[in-house]
N, C-alpha and C positions, 0 to 999 in steps of 0.2 A: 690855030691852036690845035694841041693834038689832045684827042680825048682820048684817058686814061681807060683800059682796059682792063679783065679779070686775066688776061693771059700774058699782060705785061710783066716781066719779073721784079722783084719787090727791088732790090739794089737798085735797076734799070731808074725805077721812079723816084727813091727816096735822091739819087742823084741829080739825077734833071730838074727838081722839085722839090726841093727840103723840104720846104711847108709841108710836104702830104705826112710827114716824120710822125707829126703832133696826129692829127688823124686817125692814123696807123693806131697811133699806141690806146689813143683815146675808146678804139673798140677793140683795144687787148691786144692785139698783132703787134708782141714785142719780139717777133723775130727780127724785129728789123734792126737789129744789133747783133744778129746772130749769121756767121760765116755764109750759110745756106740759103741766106735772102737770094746770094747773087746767080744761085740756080732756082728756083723758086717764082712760081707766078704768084702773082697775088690769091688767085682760087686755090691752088693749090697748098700753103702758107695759110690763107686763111679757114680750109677746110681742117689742115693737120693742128689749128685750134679752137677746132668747134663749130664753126662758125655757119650759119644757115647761108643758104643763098639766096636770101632774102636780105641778112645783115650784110652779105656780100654786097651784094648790090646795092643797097642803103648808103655803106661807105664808099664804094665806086663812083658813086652820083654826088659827096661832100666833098670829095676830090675833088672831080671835076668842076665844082661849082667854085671851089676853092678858085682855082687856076684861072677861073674864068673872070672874078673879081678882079685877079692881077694880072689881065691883060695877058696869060700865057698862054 
């Protein structure tokens, strides 16, 4: 399984991984309907909404745990 990174880009993920979609938006990172996910890391994306990198990491780690439930 690959584990999900802050330097992966948001497109790259929400593709490989829909599930991470709900996630995403669940802590506000609604770029992920926006053109600019598919240049965009998730740090980067979730810093340009606020976002600590504490809460970065918080959601990094739902992801992954996510994936890891379904065997990805």
């Amino acid at each position: 399984m690959k584990k999900i990174k802050k330097e992966d880009k948001i497109a790259d993920i929400i593709s490989k991984y829909p599930e991470s979609l709900e996630i995403f938006l669940d802590y506000g990172l609604h770029c992920v309907g926006c053109f600019l996910n598919q240049f965009e890391t998730i740090n980067e994306g979730a810093k340009a909404h606020g976002m600590t990198d504490g809460e970065i990491e918080k959601m990094i780690k739902e992801i992954n745990k996510s994936l890891r439930k379904k065997g990805q």
